[in-house]
N, C-alpha and C positions, 0 to 999 in steps of 0.2 A: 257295783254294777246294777242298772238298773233292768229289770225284768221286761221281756216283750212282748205283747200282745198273743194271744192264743195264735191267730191266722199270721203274723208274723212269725213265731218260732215256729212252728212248724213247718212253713215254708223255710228257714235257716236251716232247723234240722233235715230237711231230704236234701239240701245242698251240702250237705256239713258228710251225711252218711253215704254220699253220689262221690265225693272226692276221699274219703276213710271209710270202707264200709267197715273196718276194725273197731271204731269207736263203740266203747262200751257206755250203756245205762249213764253210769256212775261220773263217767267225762263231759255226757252230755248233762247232765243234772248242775254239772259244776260249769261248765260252759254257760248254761242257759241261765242258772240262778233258780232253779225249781228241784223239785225234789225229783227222786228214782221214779216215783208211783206216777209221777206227769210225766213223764220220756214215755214210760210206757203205754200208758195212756193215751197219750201226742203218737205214737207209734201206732199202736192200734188201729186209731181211726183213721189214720191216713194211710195203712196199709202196709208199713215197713216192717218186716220181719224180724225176729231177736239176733243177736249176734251171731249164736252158732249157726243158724240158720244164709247168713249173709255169709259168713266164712266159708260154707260147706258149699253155697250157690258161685262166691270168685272163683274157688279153688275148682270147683266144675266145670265152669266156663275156660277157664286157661288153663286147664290142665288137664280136658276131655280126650284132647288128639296127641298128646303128648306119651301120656302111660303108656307103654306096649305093653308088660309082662303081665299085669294081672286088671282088672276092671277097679274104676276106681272106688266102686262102693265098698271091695274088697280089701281097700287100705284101711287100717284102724285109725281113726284118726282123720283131720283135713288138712289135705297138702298145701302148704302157704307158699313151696320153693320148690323147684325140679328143674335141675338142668341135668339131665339122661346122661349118664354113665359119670358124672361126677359128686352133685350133691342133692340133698333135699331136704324139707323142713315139715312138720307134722305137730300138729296142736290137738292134743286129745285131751277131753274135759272130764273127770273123775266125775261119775254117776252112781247113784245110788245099787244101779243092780252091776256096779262094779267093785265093790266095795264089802268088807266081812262084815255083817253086822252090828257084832257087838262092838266094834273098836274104829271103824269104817274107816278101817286103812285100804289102800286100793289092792285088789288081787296082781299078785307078780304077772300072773300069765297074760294082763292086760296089757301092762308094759310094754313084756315079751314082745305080745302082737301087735304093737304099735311099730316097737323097732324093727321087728322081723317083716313085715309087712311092707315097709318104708325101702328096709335096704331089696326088696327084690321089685317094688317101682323105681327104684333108682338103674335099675338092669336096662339097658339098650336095646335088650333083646326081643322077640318075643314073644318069650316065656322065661325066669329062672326058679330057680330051686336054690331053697339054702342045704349047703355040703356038712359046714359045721358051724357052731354059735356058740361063743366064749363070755358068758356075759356076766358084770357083777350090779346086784340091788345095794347098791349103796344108801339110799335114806328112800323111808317110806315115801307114797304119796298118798294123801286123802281126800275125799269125801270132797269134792266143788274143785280142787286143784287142777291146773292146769297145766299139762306134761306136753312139755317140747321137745320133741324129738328129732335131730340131725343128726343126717348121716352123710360120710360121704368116704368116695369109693377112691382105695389107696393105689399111686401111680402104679406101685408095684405089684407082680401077679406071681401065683404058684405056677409054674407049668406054662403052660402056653390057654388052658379052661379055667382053672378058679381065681375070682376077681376077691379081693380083702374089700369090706366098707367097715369103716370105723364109727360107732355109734357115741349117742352119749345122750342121754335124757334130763333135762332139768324139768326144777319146777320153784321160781322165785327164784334164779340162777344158781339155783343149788342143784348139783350132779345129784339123781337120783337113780339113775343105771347106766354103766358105760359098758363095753364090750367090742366083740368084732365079730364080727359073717363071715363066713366064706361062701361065697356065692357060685354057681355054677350057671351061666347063663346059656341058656340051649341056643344052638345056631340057628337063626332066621331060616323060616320056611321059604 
């Protein structure tokens, strides 16, 4: 593959990042035929933002007027999916001050509030409350990992109030925490 001119791939690249803003570093290095430190570089100066950054900006934009129950800076995590009262999808990236030090496995409770966060934007409502949370940590995750978190909310209900959402978090399609909510979602004002 032969390499392209500086003002060419860069103009490639903001068409490439305009049609995937998902595309990482690492895709575009291999796409283009240059290394990470020029993506970044080629990024920079033309003003395109890192990934988490373009993730965190779609998931804003389509998913601003969507959330009812809680604001969406209050989700742990960036919503990539939300269709309200049935399912959703959540990318949280293992960060340094998430992480124990000495062994920099990621802290459970970050998980937690990825999942727990997630099943009460998935609430139609709003506003919900989690009633109760059944969850298991199946395999750690560490330190740069990337925790995908889906959930989604089971036909079936307790009662005529608590709605079930069934979770389950990878990372490298490895189950890293499954469980369930039970959600209580308050009745529209």
């Amino acid at each position: 593959m032969r390499k392209h001119a500086k003002k060419d791939r860069q103009r490639l690249l903001v068409e490439t990042i305009e049609r995937n803003p998902f595309t990482t570093d690492d895709m575009l290095a291999t796409q283009f035929n240059v290394s990470v430190q020029t993506i970044r570089l080629d990024r920079m100066e033309i003003g395109i933002p890192e990934l988490r950054k373009r993730v965190e900006d779609v998931a804003n934009r389509q998913f601003q007027n969507e959330v009812r129950s809680l604001p969406l800076e209050d989700i742990i995590g960036d919503v990539i999916d939300l269709e309200l009262d049935k399912r959703a999808i959540s990318i949280f990236t293992i960060e340094e001050e998430h992480v124990f030090q000495r062994n920099k496995i990621a802290r459970g409770h970050y998980l937690f509030a990825q999942a727990n966060s997630l099943a009460v934007a998935v609430m139609g409502s709003d506003s919900a409350l989690t009633a109760q949370a059944n969850v298991k940590f199946v395999k750690s995750a560490q330190l740069g990992d990337r925790v995908i978190c889906k959930v989604k909310v089971d036909e079936k209900s307790i009662g005529h109030t608590i709605r079930i959402v069934k979770v389950e978090s990878y990372v490298d399609n490895h189950v890293v925490l499954k469980g369930t909510f039970e959600m209580y979602p308050e009745a529209d004002s």
